[in-house]
TIZAGU-970365 format. One record per residue: residue number from 1; x, y, z of N, C-alpha, C in turn. Coordinates in Angstrom, 1 decimal, m for minus. Each point is the difference from the previous one (the first is absolute). Last residue first. Example, Ala and Ser with C-alpha at 12.3 -4.5 7.8 and 13.67 -1.06 7.14 Angstrom:
<pts>
+-----+--------+--------+--------+--------+--------+--------+--------+--------+--------+
:   n :    n.X :    n.Y :    n.Z :   ca.X :   ca.Y :   ca.Z :    c.X :    c.Y :    c.Z :
+-----+--------+--------+--------+--------+--------+--------+--------+--------+--------+
:   2 :   12.8 :   m2.2 :    7.1 :    0.9 :    1.1 :    0.0 :   m0.8 :    1.1 :    0.8 :
:   1 :    0.3 :   m5.7 :   m0.1 :   m0.9 :    1.2 :    0.0 :    0.9 :    1.2 :    0.0 :
+-----+--------+--------+--------+--------+--------+--------+--------+--------+--------+
</pts>
This chain:
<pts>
+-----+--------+--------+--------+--------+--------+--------+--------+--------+--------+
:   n :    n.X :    n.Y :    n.Z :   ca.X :   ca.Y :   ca.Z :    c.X :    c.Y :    c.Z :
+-----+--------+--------+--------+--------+--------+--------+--------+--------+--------+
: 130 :   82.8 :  117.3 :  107.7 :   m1.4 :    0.0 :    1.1 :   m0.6 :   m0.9 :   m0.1 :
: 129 :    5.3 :    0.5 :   m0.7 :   m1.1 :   m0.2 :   m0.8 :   m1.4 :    0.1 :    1.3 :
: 128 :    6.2 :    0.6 :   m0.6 :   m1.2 :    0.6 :    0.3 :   m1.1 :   m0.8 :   m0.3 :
: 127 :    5.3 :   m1.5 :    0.7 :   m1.0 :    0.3 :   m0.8 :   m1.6 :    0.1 :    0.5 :
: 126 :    4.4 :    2.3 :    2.5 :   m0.2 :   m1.4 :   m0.7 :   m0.8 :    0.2 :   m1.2 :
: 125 :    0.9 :    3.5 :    3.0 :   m0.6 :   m0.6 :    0.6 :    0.0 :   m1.8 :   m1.3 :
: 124 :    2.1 :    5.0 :   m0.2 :    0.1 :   m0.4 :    1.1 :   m0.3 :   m1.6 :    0.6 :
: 123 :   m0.4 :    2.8 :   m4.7 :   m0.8 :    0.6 :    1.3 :    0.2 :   m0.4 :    1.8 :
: 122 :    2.9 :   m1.5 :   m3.7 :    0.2 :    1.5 :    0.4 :   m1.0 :    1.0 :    0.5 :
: 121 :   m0.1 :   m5.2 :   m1.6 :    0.7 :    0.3 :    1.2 :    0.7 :    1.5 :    0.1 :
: 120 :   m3.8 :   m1.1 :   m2.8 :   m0.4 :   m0.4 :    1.0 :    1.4 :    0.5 :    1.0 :
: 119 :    0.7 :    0.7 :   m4.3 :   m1.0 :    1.0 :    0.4 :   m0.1 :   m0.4 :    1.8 :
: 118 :    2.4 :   m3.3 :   m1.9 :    0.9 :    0.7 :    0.0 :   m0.5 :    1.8 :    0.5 :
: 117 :   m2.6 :   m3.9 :   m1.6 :    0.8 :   m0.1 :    1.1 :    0.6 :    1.0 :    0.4 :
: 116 :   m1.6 :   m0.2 :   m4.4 :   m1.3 :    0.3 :    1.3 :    1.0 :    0.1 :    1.5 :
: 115 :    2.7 :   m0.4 :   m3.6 :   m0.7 :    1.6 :    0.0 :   m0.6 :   m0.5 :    0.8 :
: 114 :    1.0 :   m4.2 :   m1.1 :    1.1 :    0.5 :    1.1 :   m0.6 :    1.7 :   m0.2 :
: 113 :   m2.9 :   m2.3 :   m2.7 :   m0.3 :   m0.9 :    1.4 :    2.0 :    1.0 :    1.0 :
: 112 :   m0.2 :    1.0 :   m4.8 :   m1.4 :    1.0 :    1.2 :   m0.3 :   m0.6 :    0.9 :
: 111 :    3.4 :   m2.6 :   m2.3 :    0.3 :    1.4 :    0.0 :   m1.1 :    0.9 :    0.9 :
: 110 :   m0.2 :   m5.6 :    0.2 :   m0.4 :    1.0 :   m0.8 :    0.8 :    1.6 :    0.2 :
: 109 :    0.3 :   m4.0 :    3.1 :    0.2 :   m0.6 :   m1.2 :   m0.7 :    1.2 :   m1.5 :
: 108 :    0.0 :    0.8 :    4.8 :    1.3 :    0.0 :   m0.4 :    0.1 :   m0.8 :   m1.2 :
: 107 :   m3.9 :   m0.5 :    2.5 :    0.4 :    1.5 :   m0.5 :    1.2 :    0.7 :   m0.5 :
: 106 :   m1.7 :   m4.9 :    2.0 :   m0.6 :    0.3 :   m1.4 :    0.3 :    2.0 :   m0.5 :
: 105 :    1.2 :   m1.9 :    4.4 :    0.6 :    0.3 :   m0.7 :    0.0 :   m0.1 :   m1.2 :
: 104 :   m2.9 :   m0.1 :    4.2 :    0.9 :    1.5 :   m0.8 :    0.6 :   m0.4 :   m1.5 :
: 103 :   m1.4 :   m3.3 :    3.1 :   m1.3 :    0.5 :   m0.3 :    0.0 :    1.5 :   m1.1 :
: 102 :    3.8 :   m2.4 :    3.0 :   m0.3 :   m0.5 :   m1.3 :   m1.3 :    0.1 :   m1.2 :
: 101 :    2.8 :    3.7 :    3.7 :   m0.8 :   m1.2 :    0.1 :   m0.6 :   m0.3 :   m1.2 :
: 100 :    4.7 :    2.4 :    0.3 :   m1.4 :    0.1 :    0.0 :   m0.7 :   m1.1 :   m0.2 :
:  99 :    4.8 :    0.4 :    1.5 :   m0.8 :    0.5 :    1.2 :   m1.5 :    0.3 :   m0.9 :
:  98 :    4.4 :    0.6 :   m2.6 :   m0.1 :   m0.5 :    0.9 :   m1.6 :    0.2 :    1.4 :
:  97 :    0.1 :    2.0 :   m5.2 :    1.0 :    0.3 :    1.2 :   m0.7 :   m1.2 :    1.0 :
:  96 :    0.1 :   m1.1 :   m5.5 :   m1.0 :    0.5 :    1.3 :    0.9 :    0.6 :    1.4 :
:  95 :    2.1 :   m0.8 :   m5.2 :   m0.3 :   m1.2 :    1.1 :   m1.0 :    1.5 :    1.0 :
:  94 :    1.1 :    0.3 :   m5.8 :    0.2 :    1.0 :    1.6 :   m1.0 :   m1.1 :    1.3 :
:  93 :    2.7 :   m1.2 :   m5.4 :   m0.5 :   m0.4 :    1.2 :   m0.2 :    1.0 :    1.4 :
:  92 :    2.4 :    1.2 :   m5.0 :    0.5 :   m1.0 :    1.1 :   m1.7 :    0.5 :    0.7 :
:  91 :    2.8 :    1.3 :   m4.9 :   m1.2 :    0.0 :    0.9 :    0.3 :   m1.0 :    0.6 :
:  90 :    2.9 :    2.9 :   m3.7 :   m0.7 :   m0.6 :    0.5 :   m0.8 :   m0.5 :    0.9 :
:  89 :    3.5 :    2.3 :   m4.1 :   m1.4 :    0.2 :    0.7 :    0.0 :   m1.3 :    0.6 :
:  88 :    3.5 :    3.0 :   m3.2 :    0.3 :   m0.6 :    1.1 :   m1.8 :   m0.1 :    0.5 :
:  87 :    1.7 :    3.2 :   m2.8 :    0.1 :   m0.8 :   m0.8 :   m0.4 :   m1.7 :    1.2 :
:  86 :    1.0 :    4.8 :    2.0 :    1.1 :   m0.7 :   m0.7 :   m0.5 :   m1.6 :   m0.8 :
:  85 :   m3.1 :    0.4 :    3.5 :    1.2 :    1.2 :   m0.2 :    0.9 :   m0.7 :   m0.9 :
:  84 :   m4.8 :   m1.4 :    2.8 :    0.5 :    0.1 :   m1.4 :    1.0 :    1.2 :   m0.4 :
:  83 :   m3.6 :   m3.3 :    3.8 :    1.0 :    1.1 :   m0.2 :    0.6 :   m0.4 :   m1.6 :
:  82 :   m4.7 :   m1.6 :    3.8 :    1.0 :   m0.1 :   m1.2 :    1.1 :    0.8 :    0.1 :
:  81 :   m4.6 :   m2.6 :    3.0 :    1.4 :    1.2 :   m0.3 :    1.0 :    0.0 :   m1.0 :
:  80 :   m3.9 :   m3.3 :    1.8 :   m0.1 :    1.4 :    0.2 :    0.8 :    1.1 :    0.1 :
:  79 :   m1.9 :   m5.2 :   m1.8 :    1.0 :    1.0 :    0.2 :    0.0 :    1.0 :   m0.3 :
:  78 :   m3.4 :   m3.1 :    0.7 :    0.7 :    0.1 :    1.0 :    1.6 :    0.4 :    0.0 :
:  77 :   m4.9 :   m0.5 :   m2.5 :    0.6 :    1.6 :   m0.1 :    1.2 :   m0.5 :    1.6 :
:  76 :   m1.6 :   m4.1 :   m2.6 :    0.6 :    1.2 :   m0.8 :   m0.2 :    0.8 :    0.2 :
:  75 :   m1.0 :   m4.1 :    2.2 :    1.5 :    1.1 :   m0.2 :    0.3 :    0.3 :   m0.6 :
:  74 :   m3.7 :   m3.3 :    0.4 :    0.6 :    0.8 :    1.1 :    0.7 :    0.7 :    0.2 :
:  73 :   m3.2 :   m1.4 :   m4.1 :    1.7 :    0.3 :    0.0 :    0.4 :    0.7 :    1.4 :
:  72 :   m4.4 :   m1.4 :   m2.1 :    0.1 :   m1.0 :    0.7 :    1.6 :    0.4 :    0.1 :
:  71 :   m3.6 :    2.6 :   m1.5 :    1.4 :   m0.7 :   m1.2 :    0.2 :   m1.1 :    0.9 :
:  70 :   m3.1 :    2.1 :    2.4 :   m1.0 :    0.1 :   m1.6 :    1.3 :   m0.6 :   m0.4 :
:  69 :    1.6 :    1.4 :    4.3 :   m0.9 :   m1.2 :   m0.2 :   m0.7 :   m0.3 :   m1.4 :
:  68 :    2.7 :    3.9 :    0.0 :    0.6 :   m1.5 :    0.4 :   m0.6 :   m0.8 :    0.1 :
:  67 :   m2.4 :    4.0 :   m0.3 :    0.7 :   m0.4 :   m1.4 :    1.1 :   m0.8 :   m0.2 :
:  66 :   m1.8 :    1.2 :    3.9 :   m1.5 :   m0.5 :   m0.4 :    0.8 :    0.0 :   m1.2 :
:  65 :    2.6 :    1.9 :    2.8 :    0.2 :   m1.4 :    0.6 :   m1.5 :   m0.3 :   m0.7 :
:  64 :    1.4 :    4.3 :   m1.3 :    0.6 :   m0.6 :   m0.8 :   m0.2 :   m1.7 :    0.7 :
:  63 :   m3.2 :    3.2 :    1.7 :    0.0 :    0.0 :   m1.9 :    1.3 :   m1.1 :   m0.5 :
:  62 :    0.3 :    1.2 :    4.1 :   m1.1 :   m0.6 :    0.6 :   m0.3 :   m0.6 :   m1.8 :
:  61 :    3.2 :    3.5 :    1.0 :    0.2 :   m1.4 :    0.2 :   m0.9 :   m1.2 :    0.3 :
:  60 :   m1.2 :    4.6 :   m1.4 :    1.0 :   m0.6 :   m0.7 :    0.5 :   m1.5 :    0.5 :
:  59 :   m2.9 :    2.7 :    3.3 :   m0.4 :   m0.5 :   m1.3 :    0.5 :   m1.0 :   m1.0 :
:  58 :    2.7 :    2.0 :    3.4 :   m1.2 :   m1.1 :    0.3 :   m1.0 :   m0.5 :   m1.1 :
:  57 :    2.3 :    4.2 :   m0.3 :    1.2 :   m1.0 :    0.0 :   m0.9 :   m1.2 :    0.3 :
:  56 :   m2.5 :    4.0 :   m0.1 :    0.4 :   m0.5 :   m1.3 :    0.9 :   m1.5 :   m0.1 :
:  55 :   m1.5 :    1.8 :    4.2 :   m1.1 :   m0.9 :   m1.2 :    0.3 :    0.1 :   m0.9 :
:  54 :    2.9 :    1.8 :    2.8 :   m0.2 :   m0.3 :    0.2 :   m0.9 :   m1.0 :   m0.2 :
:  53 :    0.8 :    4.1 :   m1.5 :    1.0 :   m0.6 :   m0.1 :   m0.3 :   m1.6 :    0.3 :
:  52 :   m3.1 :    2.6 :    1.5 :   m0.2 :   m0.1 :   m1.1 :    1.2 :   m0.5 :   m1.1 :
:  51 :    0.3 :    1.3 :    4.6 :   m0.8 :   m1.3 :    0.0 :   m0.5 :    0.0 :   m1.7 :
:  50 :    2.6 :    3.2 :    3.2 :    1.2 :   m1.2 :   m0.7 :   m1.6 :   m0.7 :   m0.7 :
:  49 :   m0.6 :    2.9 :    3.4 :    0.4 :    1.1 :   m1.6 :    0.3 :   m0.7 :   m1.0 :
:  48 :   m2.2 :   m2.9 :    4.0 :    0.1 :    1.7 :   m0.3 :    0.5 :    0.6 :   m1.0 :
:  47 :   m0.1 :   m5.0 :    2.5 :    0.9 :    0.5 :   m1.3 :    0.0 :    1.8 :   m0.3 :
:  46 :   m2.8 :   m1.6 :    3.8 :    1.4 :   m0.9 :   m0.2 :    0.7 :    0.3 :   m0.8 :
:  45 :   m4.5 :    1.4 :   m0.2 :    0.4 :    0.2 :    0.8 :    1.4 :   m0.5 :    0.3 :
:  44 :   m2.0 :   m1.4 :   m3.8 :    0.0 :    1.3 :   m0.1 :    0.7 :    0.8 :    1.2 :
:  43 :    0.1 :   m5.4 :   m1.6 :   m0.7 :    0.9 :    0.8 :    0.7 :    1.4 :   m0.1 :
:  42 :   m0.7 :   m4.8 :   m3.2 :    0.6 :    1.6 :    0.6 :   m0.2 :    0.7 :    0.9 :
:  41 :   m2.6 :   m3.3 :   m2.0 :    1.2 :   m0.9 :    0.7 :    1.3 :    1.1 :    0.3 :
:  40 :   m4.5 :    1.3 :   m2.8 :   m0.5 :   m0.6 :    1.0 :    1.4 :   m0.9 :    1.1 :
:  39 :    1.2 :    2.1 :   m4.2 :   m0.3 :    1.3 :    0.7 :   m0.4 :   m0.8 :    1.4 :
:  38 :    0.8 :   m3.1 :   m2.6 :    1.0 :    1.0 :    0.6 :   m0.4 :    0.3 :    0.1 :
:  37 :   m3.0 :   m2.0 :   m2.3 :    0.5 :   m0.5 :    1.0 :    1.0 :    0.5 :    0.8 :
:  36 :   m1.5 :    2.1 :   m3.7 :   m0.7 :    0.1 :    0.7 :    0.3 :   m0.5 :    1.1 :
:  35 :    2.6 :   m0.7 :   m3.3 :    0.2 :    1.4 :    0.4 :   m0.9 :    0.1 :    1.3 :
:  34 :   m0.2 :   m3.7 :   m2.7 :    0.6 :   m0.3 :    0.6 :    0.7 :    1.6 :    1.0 :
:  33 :   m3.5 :   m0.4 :   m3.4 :   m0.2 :   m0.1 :    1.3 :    0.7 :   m0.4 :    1.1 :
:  32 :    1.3 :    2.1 :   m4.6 :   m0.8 :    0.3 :    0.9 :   m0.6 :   m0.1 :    1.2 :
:  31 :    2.3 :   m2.8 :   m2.8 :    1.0 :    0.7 :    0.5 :   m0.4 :    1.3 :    1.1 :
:  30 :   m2.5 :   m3.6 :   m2.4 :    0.5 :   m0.8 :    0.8 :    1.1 :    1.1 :    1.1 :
:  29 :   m2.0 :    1.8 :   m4.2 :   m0.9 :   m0.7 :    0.6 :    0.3 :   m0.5 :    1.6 :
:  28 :    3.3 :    0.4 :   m3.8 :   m0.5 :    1.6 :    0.6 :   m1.1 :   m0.3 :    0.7 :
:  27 :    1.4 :   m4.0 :   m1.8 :    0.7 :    0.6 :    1.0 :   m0.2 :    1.2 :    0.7 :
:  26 :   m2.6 :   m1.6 :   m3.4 :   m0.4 :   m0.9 :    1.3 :    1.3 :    0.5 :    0.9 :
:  25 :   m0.2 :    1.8 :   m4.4 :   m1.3 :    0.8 :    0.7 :    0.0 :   m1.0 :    1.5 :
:  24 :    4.3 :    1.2 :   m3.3 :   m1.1 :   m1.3 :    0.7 :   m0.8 :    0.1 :    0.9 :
:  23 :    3.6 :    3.6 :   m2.0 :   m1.5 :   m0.5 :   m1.2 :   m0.5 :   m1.8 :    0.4 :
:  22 :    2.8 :    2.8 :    2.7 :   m1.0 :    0.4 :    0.3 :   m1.0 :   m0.5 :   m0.8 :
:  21 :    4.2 :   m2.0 :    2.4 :   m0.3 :    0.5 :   m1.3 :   m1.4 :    0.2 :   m0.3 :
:  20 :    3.5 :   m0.7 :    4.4 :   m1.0 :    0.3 :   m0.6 :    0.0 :    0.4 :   m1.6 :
:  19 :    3.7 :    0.1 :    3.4 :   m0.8 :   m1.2 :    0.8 :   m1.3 :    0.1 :   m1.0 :
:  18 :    4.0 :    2.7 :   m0.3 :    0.3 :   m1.2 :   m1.1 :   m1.4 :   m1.2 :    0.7 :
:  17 :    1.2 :    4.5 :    1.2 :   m0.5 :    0.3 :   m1.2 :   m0.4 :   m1.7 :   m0.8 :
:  16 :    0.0 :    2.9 :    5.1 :    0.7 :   m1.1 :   m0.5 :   m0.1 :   m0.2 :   m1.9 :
:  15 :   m1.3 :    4.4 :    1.9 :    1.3 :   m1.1 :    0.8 :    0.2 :   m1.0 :    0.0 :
:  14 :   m3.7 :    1.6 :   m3.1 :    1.3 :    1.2 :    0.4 :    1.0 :   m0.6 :    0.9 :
:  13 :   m3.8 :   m2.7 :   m0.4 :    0.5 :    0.1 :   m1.1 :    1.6 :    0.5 :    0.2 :
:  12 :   m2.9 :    0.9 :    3.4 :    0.7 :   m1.1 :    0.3 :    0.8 :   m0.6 :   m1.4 :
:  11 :   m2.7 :    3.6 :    0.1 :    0.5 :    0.5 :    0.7 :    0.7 :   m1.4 :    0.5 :
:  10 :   m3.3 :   m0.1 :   m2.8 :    1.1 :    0.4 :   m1.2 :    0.8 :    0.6 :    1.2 :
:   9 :   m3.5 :   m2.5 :    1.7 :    0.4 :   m0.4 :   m0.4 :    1.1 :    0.2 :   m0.6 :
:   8 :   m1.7 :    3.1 :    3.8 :   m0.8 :   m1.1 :   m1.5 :    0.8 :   m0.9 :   m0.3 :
:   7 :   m0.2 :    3.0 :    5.3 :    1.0 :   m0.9 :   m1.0 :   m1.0 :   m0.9 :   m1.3 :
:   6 :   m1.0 :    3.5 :    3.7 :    0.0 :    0.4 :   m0.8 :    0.4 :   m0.7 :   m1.4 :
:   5 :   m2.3 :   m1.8 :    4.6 :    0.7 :    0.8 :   m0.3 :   m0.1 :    0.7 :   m1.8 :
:   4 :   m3.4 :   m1.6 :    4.4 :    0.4 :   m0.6 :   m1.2 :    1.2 :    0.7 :   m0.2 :
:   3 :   m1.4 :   m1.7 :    4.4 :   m0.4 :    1.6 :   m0.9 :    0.6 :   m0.6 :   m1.1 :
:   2 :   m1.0 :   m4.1 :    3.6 :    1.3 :    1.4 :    0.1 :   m0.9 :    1.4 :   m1.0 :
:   1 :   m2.1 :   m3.6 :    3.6 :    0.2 :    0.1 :   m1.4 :    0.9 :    1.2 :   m0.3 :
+-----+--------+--------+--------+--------+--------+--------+--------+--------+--------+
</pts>
């Protein structure tokens, strides 16, 4: 069983801003234990300094693939990049790096699903979980 961490809810609020609205007691609800589950799919050992980063980002995307299935809209957090210069804005599609097994790639369809990854792959080792 992992240790609890430090990560609330208003700590995933804070980085992601747009996965939660606090005045629905069933999400804030849903959001809490979806924290809990990470911490438990985290490992402390493996992730180390990174791991509370690490449940936040997980979380969030865990919060936003339960607020796809509830709309029934498979794609709407699957653009994950924008730009805007000069009056000028727009957004394109971030495709998966080559080579991740198909079990992965529900993580690239969210912003905090590629943060988790991306935690994972600068601890070295993929995607982590106990």
């Amino acid at each position: 069983m992992s240790e609890p961490s430090n990560v609330d809810p208003v700590a995933v609020q804070k980085r992601y801003p747009y996965v939660i609205d606090f005045d629905d007691i069933t999400l804030a609800t849903l959001l809490a234990c979806t924290i809990l589950e990470a911490e438990e799919d985290v490992s402390e050992q493996q992730f180390g300094d990174l791991r509370e980063r690490a449940i936040v980002a997980l979380t969030a995307h865990k919060m936003l693939l339960h607020a796809e299935s509830q709309s029934g809209d498979n794609n709407a957090q699957q653009i994950l990049s924008a730009y805007s210069a000069d009056g000028v804005s727009g957004t394109f599609l971030v495709s998966p790096p080559e080579g991740i097994a198909p079990e992965s790639m529900h993580y690239y369809t969210t912003q905090p699903g590629v943060d988790y990854m991306e935690l994972a792959r600068r601890i070295g080792t993929g995607v982590r979980v106990v």
